[in-house]
N, C-alpha and C positions, 0 to 999 in steps of 0.2 A: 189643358182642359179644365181641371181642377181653379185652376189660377181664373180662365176665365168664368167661369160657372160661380164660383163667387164673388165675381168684381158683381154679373148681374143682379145675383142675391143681393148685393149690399145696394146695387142701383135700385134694386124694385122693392125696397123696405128700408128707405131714410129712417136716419134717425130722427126722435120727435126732439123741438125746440124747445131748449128750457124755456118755462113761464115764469114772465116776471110779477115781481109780487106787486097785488095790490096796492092802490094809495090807502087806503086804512091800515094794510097792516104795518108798513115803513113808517105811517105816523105811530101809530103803536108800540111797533119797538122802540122808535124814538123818547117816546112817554117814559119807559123804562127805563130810560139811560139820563135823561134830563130833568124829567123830575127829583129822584133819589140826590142828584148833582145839588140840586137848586134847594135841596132841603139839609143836604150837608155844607153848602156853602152860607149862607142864612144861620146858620147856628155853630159855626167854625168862628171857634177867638179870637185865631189869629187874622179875620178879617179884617180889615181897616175899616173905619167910620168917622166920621164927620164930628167937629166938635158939638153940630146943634145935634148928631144921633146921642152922642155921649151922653150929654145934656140929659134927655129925652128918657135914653135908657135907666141911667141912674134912676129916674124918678118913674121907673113903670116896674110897683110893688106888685100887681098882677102878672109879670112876667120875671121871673125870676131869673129865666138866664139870660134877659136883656141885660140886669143889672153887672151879672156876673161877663158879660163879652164886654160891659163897659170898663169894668172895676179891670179886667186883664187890657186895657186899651192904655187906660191909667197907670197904671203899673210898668208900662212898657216906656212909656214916654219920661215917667220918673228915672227908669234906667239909665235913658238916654241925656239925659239934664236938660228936658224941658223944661222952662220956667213958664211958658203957659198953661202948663197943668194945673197949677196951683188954683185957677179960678172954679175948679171942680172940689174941691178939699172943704168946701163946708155941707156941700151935695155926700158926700164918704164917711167925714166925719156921723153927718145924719144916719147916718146907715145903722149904727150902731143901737139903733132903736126900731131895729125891720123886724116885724115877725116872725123870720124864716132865718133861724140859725146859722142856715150855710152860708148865706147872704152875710151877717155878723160876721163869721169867721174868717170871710174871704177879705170883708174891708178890713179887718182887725191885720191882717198877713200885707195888703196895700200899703196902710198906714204908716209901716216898720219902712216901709223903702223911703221916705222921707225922716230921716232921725232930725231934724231942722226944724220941722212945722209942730210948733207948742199946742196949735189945735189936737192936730194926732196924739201928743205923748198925752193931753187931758183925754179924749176919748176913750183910748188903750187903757187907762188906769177904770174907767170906769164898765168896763170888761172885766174888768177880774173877777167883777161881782154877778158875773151870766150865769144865768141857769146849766145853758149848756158847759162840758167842762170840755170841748175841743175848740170851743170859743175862747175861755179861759184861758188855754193853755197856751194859744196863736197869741193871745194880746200879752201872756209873762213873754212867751219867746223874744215878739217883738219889740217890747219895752225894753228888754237888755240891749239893744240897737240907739239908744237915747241916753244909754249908761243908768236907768233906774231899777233898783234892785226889790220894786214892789213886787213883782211877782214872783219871788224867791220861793212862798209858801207852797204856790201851784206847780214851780220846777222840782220840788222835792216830790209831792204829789204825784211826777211823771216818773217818778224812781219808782214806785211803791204798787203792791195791788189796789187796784178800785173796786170801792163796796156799789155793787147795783144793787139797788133798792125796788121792789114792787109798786109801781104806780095806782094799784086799783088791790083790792078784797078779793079774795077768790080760792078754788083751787087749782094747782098745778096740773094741767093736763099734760105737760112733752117740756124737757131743760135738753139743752144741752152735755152732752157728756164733757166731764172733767178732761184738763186735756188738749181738750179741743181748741183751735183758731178761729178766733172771729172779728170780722169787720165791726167797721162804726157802721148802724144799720142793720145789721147780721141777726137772725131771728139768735134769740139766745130764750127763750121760753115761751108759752103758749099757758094763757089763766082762763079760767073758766069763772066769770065773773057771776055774780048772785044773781041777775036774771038770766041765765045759764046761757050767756051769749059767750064764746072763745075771743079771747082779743089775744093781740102778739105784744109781746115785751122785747124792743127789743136794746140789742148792745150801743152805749153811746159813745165807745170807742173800739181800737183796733187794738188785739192781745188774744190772749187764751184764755180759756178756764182754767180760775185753778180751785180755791176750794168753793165746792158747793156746800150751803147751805139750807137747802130745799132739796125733797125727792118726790117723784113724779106721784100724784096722788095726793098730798100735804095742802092742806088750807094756810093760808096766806092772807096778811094782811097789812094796807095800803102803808108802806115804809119801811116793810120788811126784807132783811137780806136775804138778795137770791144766790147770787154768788159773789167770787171774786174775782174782775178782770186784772189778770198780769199783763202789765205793757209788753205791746212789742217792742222790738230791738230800735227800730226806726226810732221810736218816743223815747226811748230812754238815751241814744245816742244825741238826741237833739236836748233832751237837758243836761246832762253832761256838758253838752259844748258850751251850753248858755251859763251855768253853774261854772265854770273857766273862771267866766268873766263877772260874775256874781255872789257867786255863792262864798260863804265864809268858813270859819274855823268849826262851827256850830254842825255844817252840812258834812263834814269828814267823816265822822262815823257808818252815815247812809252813804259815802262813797265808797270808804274802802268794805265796807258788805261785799257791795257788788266788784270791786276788784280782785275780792278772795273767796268769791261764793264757788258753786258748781253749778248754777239754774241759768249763769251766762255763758257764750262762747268766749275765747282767747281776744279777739280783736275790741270788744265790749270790754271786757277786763281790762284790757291794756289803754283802754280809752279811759277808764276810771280811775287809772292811776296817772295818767296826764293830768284828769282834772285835779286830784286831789294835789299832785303837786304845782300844778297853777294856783291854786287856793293858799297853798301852805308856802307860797315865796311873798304872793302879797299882804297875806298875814304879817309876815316878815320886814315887809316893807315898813306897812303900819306901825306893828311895837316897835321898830325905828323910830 
């Protein structure tokens, strides 16, 4: 009885039909899923593109990271031993005169994958002399790739702390604590400039703080030191390497520091004592 009593029940109160979603809202969701696709695909480096996008890209200063998905397109085909790359290399070379630093930095790291092209090893030398110093420090790396030992001064540089200087008058409103880690970018202070407007200062490379010279409150003026950035490990292992192949009898002293200091880890140390003695067999070779 039971059994039949509820076969009725369930005869005389169907279940209701799912409802299918509208056509606006399936385009909808679709919008979510294809647009986001279409904006990440458009600005992914590893895209492929046309020698006339190349082209194109290189020379659109208003978009910076066209330059940069062409400069990584470039760089790919140098790996590969494309020789029709080459007709891009005075388009790279030009680069070396773009406004936007990262743009500089990035051709200056290009550059280094052709050790060949005399265009590149002139442009690279005339990086040394950029404003920015992670500019700088791309065009010593890669100049050791060429076998030129101009940028020795800048490889010692990446050993050593970096003096940041105050770009504007003012006073300190908010530093960074000693200490601290920070990016290239990374707010590293806050000035409160003479028409009492706050601008940011910030770090042009990646390291820590180490000693401050400014405290929060202190007037400041346009050249003066705020702190000092100690490299990170990254930078210091990447001159060391290039220092191998470069550096002389002259740089030994700034190596073994760091091979016998306490402010490195073990693997750092044991790296600086490679370098010094790659330095000090080709020394050897020389007074031969």
């Amino acid at each position: 009885m039971n059994g039949s009593g509820n076969s009725h029940e369930a005869a005389s109160h169907p279940r209701p039909k799912p409802r299918r979603a509208s056509l606006p809202l399936i385009i909808l969701a679709a919008l979510f899923i294809i647009v986001p696709f279409l904006t990440w695909y458009g600005t992914w480096f590893g895209r492929d593109i046309s020698d006339e996008e190349i082209a194109t890209y290189l020379a659109d200063e208003k978009n910076p990271r066209h330059i940069q998905h062409a400069l990584s397109r470039v760089e790919e085909r140098i790996e590969r031993g494309d020789p029709t790359v080459t007709k891009f290399y005075p388009q790279i070379a030009a680069l070396t005169k773009s406004p936007t630093a990262e743009i500089r930095k990035t051709a200056a790291w290009v550059m280094g994958q052709d050790n060949k092209s005399e265009d590149f090893h002139q442009a690279l030398l005339t990086l040394l002399n950029d404003a920015e110093p992670l500019v700088r420090r791309n065009a010593a790396l890669q100049l050791v790739r060429f076998g030129d030992a101009s940028g020795r001064p800048e490889l010692r540089a990446m050993l050593q702390p970096f003096e940041t200087k105050s770009p504007i008058a003012g006073s300190v409103v908010s530093l960074l604590s000693q200490g601290s880690k920070i990016k290239a970018g990374g707010l590293l202070a806050r000035i409160r400039d003479p028409s009492n407007v706050v601008q940011e200062f910030r770090s042009p490379l990646d390291g820590s703080i180490g000693t401050l010279s400014v405290k929060e409150g202190e007037s400041v003026v346009v050249g003066q030191t705020i702190a000092w950035v100690i490299p990170d490990r990254a930078t210091m292992s990447d001159a060391l390497q290039a220092l191998a192949y470069v550096g002389t009898k002259e740089d030994l002293p700034l190596i073994e520091t760091l091979s016998q200091g306490s402010a490195v880890d073990d693997e750092l140390k044991q790296h600086a004592r490679l370098t010094a003695k790659a330095i000090g067999s080709r020394a050897g070779k020389v007074d031969k």
